[in-house]
SERO-145221 format. One record per residue: chain; y, z, x of N, C-alpha, C, O in turn; residue in one letter. Coordinates in steps of 0.2 Angstrom, whole numbers. Each point is the difference from the previous one (the first is absolute). Layout:
SERO-145221
<A <Y Z X> <Y Z X> <Y Z X> <Y Z X> A>
...
***
This chain:
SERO-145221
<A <120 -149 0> <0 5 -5> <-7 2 -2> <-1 6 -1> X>
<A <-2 -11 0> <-7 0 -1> <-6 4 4> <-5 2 -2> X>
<A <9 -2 9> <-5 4 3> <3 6 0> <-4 5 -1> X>
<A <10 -2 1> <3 7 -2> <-3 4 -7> <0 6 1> X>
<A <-1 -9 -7> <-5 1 -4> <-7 2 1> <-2 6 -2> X>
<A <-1 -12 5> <-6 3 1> <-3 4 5> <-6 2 0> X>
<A <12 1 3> <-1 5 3> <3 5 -3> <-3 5 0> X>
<A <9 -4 -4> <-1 6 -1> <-5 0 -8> <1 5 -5> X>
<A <-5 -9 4> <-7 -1 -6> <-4 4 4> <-2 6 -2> X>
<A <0 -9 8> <-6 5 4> <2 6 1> <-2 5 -4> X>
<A <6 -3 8> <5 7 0> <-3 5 -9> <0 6 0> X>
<A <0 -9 -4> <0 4 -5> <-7 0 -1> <-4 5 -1> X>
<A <3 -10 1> <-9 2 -3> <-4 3 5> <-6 2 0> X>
<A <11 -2 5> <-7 6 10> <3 6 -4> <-4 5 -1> X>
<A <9 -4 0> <5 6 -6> <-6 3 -5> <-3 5 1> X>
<A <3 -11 -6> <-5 3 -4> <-6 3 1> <-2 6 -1> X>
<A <-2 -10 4> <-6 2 5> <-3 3 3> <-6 2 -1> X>
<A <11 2 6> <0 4 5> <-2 7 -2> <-2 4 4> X>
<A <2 -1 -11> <1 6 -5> <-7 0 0> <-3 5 1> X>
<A <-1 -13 -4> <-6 1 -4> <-4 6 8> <-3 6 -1> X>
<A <3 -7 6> <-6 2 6> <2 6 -1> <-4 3 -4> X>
<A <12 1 6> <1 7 -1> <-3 0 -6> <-6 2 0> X>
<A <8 -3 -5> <-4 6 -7> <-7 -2 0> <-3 5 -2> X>
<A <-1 -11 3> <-6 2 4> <-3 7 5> <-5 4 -1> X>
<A <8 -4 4> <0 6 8> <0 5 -6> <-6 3 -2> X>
<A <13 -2 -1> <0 7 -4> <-5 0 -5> <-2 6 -1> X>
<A <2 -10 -2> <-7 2 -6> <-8 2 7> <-3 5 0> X>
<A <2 -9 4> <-7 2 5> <2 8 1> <-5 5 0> X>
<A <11 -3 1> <2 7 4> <2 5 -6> <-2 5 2> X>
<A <4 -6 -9> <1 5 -3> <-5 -1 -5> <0 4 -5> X>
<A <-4 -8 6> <-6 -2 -7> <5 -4 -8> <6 -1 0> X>
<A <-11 -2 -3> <6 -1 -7> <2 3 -5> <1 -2 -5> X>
<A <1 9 7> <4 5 -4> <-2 2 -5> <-6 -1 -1> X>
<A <11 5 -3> <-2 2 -6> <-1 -6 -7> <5 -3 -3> X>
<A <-11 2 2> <-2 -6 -5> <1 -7 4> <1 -5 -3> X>
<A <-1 5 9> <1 -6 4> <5 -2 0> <1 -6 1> X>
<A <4 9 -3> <9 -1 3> <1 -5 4> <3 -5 -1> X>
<A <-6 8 7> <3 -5 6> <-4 -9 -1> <3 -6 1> X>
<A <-8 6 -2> <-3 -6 -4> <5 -3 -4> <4 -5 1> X>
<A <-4 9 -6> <7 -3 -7> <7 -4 2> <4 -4 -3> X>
<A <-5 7 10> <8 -1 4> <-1 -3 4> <5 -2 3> X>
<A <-11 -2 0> <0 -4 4> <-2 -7 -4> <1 -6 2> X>
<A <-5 7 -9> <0 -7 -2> <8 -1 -3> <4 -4 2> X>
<A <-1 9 -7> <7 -2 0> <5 -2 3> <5 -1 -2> X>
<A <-7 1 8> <7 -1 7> <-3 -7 3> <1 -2 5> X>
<A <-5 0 -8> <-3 -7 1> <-2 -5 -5> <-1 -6 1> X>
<A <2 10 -6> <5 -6 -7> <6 1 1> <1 -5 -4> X>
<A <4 7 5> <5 3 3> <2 -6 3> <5 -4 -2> X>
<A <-9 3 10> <2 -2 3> <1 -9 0> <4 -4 2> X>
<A <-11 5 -6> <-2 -7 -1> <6 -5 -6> <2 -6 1> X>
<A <0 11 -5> <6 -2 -4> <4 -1 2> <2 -6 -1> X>
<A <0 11 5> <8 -3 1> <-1 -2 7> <5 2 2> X>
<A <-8 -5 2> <-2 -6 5> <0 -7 -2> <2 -5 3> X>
<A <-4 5 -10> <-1 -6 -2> <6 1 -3> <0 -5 -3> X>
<A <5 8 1> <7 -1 -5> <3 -4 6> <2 -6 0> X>
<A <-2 11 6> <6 -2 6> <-2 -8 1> <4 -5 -1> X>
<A <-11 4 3> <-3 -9 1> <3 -4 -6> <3 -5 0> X>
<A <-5 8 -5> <2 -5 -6> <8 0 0> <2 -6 -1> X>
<A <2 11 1> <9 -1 0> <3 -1 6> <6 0 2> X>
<A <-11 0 2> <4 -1 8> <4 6 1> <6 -1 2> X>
<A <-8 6 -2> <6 5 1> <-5 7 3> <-5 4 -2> X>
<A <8 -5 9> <-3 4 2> <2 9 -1> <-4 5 2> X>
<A <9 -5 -4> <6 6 0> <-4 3 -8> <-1 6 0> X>
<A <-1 -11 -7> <-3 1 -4> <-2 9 -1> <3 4 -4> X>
<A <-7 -2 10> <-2 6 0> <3 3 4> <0 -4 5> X>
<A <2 9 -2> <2 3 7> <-3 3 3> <2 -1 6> X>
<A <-7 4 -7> <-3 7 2> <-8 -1 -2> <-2 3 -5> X>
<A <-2 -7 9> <-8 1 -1> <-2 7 -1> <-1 2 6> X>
<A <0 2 -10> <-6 4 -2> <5 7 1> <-1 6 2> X>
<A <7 -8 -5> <5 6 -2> <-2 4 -6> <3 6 0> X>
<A <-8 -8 -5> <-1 4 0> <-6 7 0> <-1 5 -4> X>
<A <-3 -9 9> <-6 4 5> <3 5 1> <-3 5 -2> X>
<A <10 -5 5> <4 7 4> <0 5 -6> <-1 6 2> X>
<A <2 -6 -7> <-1 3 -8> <-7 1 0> <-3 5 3> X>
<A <2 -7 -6> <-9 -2 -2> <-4 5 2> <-4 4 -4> X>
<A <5 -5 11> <-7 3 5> <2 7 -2> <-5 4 -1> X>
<A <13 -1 2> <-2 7 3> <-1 3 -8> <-2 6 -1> X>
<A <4 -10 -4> <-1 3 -7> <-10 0 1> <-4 5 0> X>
<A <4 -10 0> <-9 1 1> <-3 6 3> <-4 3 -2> X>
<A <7 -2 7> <-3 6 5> <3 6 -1> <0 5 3> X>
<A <3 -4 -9> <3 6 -2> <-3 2 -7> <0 5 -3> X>
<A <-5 -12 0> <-3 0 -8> <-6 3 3> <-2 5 -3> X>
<A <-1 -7 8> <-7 2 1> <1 6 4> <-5 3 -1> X>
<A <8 -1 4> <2 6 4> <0 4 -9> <-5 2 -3> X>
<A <9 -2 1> <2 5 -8> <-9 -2 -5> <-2 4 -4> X>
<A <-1 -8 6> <-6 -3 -5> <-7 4 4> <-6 1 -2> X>
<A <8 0 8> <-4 3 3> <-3 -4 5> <-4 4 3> X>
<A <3 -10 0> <-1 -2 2> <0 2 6> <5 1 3> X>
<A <-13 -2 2> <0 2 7> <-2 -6 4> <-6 -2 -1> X>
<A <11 -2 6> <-3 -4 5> <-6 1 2> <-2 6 -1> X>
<A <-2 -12 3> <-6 2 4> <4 2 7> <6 0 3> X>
<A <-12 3 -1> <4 5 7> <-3 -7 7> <-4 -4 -1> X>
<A <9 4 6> <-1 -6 4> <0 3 7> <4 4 2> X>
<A <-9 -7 3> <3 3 6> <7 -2 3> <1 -6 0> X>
<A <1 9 3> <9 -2 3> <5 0 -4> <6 -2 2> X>
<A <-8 5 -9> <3 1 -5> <7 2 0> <3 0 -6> X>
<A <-1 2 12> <7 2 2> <4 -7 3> <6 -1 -2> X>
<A <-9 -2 6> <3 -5 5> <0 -5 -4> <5 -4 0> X>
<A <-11 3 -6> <2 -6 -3> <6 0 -6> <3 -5 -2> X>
<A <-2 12 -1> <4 3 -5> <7 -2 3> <5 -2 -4> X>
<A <-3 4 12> <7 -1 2> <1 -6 0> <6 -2 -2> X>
<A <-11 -3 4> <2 -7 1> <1 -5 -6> <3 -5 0> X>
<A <-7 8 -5> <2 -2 -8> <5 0 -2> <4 -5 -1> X>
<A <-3 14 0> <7 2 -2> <6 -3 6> <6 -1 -3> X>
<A <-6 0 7> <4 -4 5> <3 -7 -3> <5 -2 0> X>
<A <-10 0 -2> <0 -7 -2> <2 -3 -8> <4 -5 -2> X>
<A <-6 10 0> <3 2 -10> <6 0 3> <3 -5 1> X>
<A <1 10 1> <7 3 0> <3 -7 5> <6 -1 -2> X>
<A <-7 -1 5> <4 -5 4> <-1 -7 -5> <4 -4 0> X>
<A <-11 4 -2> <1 -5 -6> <4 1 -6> <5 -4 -1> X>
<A <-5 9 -3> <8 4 0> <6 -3 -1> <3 -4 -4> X>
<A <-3 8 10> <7 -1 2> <3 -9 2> <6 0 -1> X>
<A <-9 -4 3> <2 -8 1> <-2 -1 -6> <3 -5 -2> X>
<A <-7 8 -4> <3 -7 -6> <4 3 -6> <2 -2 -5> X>
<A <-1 10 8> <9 1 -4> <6 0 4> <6 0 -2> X>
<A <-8 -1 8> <7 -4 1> <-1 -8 2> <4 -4 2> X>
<A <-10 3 -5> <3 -9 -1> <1 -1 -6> <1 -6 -2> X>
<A <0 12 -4> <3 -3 -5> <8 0 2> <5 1 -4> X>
<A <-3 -1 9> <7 0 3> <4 7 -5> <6 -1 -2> X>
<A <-8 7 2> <6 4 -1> <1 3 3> <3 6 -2> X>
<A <-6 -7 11> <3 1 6> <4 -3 4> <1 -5 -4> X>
<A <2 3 8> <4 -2 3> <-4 -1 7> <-3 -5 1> X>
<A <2 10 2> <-4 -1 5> <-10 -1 -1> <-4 3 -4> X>
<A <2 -7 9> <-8 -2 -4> <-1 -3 8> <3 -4 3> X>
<A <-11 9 -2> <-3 -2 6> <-7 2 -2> <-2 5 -3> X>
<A <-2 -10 5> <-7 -1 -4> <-4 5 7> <0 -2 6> X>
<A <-3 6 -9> <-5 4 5> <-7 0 0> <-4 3 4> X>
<A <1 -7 -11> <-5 -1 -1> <-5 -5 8> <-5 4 2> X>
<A <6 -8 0> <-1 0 5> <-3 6 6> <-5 0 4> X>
<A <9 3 -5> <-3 7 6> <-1 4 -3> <-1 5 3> X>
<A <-1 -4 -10> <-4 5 -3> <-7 -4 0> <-6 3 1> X>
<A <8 -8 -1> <-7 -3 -3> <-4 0 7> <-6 -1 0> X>
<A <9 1 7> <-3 2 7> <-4 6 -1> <-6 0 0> X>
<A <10 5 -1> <0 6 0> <-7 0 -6> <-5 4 2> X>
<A <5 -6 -7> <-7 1 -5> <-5 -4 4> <-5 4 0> X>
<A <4 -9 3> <-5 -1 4> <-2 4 7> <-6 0 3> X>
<A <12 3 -1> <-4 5 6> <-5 5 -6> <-6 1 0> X>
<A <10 1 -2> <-4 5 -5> <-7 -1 -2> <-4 4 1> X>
<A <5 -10 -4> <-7 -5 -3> <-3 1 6> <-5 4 0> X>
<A <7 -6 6> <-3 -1 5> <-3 5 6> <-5 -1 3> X>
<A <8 6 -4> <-1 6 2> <-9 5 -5> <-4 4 1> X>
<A <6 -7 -8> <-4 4 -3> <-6 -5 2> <-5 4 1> X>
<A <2 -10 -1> <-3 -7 2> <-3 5 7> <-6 3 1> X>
<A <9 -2 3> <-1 2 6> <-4 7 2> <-4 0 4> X>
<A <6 6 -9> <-5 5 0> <-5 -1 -7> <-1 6 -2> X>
<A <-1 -11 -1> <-3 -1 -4> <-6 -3 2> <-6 0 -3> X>
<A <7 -5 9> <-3 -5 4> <-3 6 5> <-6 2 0> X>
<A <9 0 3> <-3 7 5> <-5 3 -3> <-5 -2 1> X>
<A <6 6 -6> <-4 6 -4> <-5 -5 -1> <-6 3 2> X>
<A <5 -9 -4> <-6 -2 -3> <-4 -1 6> <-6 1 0> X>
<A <10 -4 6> <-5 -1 7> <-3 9 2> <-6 1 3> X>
<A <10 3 -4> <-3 8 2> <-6 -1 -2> <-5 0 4> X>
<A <4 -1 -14> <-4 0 -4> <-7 -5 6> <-6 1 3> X>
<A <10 -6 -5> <-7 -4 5> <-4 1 6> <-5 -2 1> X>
<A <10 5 3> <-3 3 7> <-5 7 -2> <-6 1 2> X>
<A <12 3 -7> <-7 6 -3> <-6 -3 -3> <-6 2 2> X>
<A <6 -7 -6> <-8 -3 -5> <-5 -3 6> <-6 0 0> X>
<A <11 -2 5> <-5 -4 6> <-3 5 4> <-6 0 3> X>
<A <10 4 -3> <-4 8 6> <-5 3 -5> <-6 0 3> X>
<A <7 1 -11> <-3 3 -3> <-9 -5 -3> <-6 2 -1> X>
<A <10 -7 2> <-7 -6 1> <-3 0 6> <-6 -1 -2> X>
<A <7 2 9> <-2 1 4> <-6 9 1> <-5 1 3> X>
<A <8 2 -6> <-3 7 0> <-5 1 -4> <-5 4 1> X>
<A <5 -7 -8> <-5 -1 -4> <-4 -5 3> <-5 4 3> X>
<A <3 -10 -1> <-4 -3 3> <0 4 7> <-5 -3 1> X>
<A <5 7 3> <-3 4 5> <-3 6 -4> <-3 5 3> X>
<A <3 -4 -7> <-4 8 -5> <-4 -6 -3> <-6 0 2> X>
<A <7 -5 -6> <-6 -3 0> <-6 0 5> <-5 4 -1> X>
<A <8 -9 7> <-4 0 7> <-5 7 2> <-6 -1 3> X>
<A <9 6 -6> <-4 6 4> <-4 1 -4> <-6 -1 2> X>
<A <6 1 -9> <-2 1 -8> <-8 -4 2> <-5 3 0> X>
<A <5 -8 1> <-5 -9 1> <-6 4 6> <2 4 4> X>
<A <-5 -6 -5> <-7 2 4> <3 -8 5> <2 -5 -1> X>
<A <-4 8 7> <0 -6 5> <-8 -5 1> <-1 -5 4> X>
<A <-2 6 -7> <-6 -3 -1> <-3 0 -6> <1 3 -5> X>
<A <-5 -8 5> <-3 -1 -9> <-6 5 0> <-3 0 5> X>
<A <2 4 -10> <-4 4 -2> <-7 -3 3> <1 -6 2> X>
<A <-7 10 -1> <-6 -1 -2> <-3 -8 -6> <-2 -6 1> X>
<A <3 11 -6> <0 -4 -6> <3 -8 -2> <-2 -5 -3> X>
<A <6 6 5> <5 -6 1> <-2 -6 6> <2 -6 1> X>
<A <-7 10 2> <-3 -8 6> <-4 -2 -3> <-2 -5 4> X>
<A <-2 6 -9> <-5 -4 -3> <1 -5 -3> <-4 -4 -3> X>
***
């Protein structure tokens, strides 16, 4: 029974944990909001978490909580609706489309698996897994033409280097003046 415990002990706290990276990504991707929201909301979901990790360790009860960061699913879109209404403008990003689907993919399937692990569904199949594919192709996609552009940049600075040093070359007396051999 002991080791059934401690496994579903780990099970909750990879639970807890797994949230701190995404709202990481989304504060890098949507900046820290109006008055730094999304900051406010990442150290609170990490006292949050810290608490009631150690309630579950100290009562042995791993059921204590149901739902890691139920209420992120609230939170977040209340946040992006305050700064949206407060004026607030993301920084602009490149890929800013493909990273935006793979977020919002990812929010809404996170979602959706921790209201229906408060069990007032009947049916429950976790999809986070394959969204969370799917936000790494995207990451990974945007990685990929970010990595390219920057190699164009340096094959142009290295052409552009090389053409200055040939205007130089022509610019240079090929020989030392007169004056200069004394």
């Amino acid at each position: 029974m002991a080791a059934l415990e401690l496994a579903k002990l780990s099970n909750k706290l990879v639970e807890f944990t797994t949230l701190v990276p995404a709202l990481l990504l989304f504060e890098d991707f949507y900046g820290k909001g109006w008055r730094s929201s999304v900051r406010w909301l990442i150290w609170a979901y990490l006292v949050f978490a810290t608490i009631a990790f150690t309630s579950i360790v100290i009562q042995r009860r791993p059921d204590l909580f149901p739902a890691a960061g139920i209420g992120t699913v609230f939170l977040l879109p209340a946040i992006l609706l305050l700064g949206r209404l407060m004026g607030y403008t993301p920084p602009h990003a490149q890929d800013q489309g493909v990273l935006s689907l793979g977020l919002l993919a990812l929010f809404l399937t996170f979602a959706h698996d921790r209201i229906a692990s408060t069990r007032l569904f009947d049916w429950h199949a976790s999809t986070e897994p394959y969204v969370l594919f799917m936000l790494l192709c995207c990451l990974g996609y945007a990685a990929t033409r970010r990595v390219l552009a920057n190699e164009r940049m340096l094959v142009s600075l290295g052409e552009e280097m090389r053409a200055a040093t040939r205007i130089q070359n022509s610019i240079l007396p090929h020989s030392k003046p007169g004056w200069w051999r004394q």
